[in-house]
C-alpha positions in Angstrom: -32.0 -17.0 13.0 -31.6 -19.7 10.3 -30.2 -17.9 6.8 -30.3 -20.2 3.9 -27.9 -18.2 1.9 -24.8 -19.2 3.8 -25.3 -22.9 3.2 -25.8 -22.3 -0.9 -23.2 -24.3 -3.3 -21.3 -23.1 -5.8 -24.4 -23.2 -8.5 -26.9 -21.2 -6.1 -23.8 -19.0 -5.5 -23.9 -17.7 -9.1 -27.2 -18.1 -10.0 -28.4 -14.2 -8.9 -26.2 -12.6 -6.7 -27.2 -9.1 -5.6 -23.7 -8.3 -6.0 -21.7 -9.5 -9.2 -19.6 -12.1 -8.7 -16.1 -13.0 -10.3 -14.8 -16.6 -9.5 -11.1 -17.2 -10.2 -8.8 -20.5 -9.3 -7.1 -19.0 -6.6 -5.7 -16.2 -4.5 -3.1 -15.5 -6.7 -5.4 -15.3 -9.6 -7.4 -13.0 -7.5 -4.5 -10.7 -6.9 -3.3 -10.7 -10.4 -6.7 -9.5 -11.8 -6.6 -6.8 -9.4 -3.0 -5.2 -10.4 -4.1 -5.7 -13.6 -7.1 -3.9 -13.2 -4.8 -0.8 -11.3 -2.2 -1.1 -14.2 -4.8 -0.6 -17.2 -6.7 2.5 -15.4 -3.9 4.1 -14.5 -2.4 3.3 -18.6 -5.8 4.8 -19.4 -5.8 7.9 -18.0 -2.3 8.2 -19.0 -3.1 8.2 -22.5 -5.8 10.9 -21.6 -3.7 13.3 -19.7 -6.2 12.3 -16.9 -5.1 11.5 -13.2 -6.2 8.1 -11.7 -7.5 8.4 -7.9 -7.4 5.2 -5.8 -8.9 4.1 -2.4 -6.7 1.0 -1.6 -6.1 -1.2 1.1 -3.5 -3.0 3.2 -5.8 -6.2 3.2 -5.7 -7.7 0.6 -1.8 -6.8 0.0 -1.3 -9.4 -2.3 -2.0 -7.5 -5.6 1.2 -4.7 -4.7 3.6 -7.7 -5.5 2.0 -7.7 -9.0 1.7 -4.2 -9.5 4.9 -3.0 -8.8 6.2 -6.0 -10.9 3.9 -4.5 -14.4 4.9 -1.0 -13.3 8.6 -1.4 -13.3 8.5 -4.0 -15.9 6.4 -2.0 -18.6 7.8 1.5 -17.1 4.4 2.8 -16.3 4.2 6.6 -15.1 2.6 6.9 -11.4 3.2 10.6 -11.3 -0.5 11.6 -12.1 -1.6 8.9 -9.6 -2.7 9.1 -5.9 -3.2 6.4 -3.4 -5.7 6.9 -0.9 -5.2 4.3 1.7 -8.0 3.5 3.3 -7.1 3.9 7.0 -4.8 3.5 10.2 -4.1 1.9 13.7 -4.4 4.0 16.0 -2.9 4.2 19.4 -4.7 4.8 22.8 -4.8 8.6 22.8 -6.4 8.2 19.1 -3.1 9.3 17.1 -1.1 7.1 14.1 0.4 4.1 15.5 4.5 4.6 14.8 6.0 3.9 10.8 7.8 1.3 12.6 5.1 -0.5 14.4 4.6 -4.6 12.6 0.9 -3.2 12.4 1.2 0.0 10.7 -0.2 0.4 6.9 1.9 3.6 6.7 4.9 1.6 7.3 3.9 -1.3 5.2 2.9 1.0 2.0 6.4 2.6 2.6 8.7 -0.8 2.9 6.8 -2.9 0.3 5.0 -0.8 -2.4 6.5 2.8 -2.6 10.4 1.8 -1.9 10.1 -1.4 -4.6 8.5 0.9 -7.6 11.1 2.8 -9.8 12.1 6.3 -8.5 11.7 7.9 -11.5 8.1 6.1 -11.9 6.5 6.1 -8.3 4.2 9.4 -7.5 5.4 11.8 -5.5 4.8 11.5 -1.4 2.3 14.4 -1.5 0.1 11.5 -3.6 0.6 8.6 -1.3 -2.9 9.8 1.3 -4.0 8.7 4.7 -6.3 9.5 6.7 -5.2 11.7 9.5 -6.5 12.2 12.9 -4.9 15.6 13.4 -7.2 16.5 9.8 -10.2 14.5 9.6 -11.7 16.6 6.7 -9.1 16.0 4.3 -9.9 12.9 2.6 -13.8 14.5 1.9 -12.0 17.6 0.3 -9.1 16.0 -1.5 -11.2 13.6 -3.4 -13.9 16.6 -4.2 -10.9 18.3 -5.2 -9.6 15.6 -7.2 -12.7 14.9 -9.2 -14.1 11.8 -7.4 -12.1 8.4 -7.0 -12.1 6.4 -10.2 -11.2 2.7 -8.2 -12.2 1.9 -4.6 -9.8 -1.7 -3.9 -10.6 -3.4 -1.1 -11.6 -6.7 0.9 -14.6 -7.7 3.8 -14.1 -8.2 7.2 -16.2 -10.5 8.9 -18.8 -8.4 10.0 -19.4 -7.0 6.8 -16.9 -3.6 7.1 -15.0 -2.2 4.0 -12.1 -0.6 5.8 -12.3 -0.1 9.1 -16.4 0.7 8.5 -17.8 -1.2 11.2 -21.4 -2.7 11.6 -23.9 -1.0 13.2 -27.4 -1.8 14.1 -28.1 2.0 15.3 -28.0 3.6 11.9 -30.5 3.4 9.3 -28.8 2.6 5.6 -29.2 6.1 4.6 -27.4 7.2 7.6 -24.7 4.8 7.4 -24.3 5.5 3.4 -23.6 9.3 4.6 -20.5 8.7 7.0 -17.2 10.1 6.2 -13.7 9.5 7.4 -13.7 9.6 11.0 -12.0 7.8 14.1 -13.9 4.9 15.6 -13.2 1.9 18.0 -12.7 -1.5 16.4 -15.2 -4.0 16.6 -14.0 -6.6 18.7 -15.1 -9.0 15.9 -12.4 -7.5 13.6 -10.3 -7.3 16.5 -10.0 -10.7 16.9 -10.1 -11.7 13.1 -6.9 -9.5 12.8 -5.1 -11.0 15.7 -5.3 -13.7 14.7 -3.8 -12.8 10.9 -1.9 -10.5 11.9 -0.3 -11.3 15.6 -0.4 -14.8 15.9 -3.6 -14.3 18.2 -2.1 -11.5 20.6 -5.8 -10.7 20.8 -4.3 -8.5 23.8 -1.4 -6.2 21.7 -4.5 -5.5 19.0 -5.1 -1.5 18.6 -8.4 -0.5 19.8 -9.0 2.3 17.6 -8.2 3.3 14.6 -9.1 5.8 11.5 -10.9 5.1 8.6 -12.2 6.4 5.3 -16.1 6.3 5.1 -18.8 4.8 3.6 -19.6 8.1 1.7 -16.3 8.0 0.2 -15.9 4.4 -0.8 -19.9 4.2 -2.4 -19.1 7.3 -4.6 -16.2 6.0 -5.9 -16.9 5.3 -9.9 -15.9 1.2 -9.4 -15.6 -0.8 -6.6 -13.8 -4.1 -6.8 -13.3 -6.1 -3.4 -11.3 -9.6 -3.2 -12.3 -12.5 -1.3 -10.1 -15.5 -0.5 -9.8 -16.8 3.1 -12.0 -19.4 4.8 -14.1 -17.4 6.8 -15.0 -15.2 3.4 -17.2 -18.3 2.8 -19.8 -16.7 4.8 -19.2 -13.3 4.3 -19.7 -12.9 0.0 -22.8 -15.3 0.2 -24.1 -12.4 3.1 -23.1 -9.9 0.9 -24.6 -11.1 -2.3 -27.9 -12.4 -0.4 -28.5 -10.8 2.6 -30.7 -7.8 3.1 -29.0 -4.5 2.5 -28.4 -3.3 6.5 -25.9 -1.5 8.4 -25.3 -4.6 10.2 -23.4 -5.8 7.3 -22.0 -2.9 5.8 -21.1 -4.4 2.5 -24.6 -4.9 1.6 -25.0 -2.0 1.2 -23.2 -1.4 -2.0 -25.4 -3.9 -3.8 -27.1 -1.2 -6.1 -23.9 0.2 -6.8 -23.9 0.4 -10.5 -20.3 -0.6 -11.1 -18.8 -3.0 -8.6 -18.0 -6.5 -8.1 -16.3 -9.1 -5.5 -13.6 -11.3 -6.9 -13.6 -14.8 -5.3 -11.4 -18.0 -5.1 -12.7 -21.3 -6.1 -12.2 -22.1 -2.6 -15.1 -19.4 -1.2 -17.5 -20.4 -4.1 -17.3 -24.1 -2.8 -18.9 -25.7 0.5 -16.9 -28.4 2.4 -18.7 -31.7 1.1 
């Protein structure tokens, strides 16, 4: 099957995207817009008294950089804060990878976000959330608990997931729509993708399962911003803003969400001469 949309310039990019689209010079623009957008929810809800829930990722990382820099620099309160990360490696007999593991998102939001942010300004650990595999329902109830999430960050795989959300051609939209965090083998698609980012290519020494928060969770979160900057992404945001919305490609089905967009480099708008 022939699909025009992946082969549209820059112009029929833009011209009516199903999903809004945010074009900025470059991956470092694209990070920067997203700490920015953290810093001033979090400021606020500050100035409210109100906490600021996030679902956030460990890919795209490069917006922590920024954000810790703002947050130390203009001494920015995270104690009415929680971080919801998105999800986890898991290891063969479905349980968190180690801390200490070069893969693990628990280890990375430890060494390079939570450790570099001020101790008197960095929320406490009962705030910094993963998704367990020993308690499956506690993302669901937490973020009821919590009011609803008020940011969703994130970025697209290949096959269209938002976390670890993989594509599926058994469930109808609706159904897909209603799953919640659960444990799930990873698409061998994504497997690959990731190896390659990730391990050099040691397609081999890639996790085969891992835990993720679902798409129930991410589409009821108030915004929903999601960054796109590598090659392959080329592909992937036209799909997403011109495709039909399908399980197949997860993503699309957040086009009729009422507050979201995808940031983009100038590089993804543009096609190869």
């Amino acid at each position: 099957m022939y699909h025009n949309y992946y082969y549209y310039n820059k112009e029929e990019l833009l011209k009516n995207p199903k999903i809004p689209l945010i074009v900025r010079e470059n991956n470092e623009a694209v990070f920067k817009a997203m700490a920015e957008e953290m810093l001033a929810e979090i400021k606020e809800n500050n100035m409210r008294g109100e906490k600021t829930v996030f679902i956030c990722p460990v890919g795209p990382v490069g917006q922590y950089p920024y954000f810790i820099e703002l947050v130390n620099k203009e001494k920015v309160s995270l104690k009415n804060v929680w971080f919801i990360n998105m999800d986890e490696y898991l290891t063969d007999d479905r349980q968190w990878i180690p801390k200490e593991h070069r893969l693990s998102f628990r280890g990375f939001m430890d060494r390079m976000v939570y450790s570099k942010i001020s101790e008197e300004l960095v929320m406490p650990e009962s705030q910094r959330i993963f998704p367990d595999p020993g308690n499956i329902a506690h993302i669901p109830e937490l973020i009821e608990a919590l009011g609803g999430v008020d940011i969703c960050f994130g970025g697209i795989g290949i096959n269209g997931h938002v976390a670890f959300n993989e594509a599926s051609d058994e469930l109808s939209p609706e159904e897909f729509l209603k799953l919640e965090t659960r444990v799930l083998e990873i698409a061998k698609e994504t497997r690959a993708v990731n190896s390659i980012g990730d391990l050099n290519g040691a397609l081999a020494d890639m996790p085969q399962y891992c835990i993720t928060v679902g798409f129930r969770e991410i589409s009821k979160a108030r915004k929903i911003r999601l960054g796109c900057f590598r090659d392959w992404h080329r592909a992937v945001v036209r799909h997403a803003a011109y495709g039909e919305r399908s399980a197949h490609f997860p993503v699309s089905l957040l086009q009729d969400h009422e507050n979201i967009n995808i940031q983009l480099t100038e590089f993804v708008a543009s096609l190869p001469e």
